[in-house]
C-alpha positions as CSV (number, residue, x, y, z in Angstrom):
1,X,0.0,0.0,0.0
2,X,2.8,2.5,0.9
3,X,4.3,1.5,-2.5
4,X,1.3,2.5,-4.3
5,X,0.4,5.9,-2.1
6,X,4.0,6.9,-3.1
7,X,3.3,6.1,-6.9
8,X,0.2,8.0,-6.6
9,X,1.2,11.3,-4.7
10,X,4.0,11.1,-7.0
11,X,1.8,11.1,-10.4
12,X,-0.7,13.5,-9.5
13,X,1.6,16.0,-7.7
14,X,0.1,15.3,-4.4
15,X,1.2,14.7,-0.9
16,X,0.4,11.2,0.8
17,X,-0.7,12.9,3.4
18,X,-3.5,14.1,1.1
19,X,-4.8,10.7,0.2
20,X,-5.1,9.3,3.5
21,X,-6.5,11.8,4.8
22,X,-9.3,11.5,2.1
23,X,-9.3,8.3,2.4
24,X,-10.0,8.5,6.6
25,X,-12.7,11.0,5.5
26,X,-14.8,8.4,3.1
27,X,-13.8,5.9,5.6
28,X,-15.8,7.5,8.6
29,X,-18.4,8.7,6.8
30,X,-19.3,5.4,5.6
31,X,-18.7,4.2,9.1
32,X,-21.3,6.7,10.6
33,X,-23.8,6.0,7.8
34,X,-24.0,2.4,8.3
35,X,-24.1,3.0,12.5
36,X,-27.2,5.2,11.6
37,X,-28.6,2.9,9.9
38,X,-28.0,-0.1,12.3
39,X,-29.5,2.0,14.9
40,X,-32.7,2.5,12.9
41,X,-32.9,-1.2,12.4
42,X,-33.1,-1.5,15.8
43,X,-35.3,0.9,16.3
44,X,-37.6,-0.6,14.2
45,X,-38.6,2.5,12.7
46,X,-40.5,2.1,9.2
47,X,-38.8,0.7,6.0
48,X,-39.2,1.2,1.6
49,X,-37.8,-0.8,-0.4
50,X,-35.7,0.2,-3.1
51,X,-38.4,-1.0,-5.4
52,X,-41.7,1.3,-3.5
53,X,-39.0,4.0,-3.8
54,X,-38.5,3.5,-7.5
55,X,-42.4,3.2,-7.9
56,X,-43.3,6.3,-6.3
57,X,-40.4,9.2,-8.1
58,X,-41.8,7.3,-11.0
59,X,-38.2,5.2,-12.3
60,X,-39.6,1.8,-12.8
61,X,-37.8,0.2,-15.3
């Protein structure tokens, strides 16, 4: 991984730094999305599916 941050940095004109701090960013974003979620789950609060969703905006395939 260090091998390829260097590589990276190096082609783009970047720091490594940079990227992992980007990459830390995504990383706990994603991390508190899916702990909101899990914590609506157990909740219980109401649920749509994906395909209700699509139904109702009207993007049925």
């Amino acid at each position: 991984m260090e091998k390829e941050l260097e590589q990276l940095a190096a082609a783009t004109g970047r720091s490594k730094s940079y990227y992992v701090k980007e990459a830390l960013a995504a990383y706990l974003e994603d991390r508190a999305d899916y702990l909101l979620a899990l914590a609506a789950l157990e909740r219980k609060e109401p649920r749509t599916s994906l395909a209700d969703v699509r139904r109702e905006l009207g993007l049925e395939r």
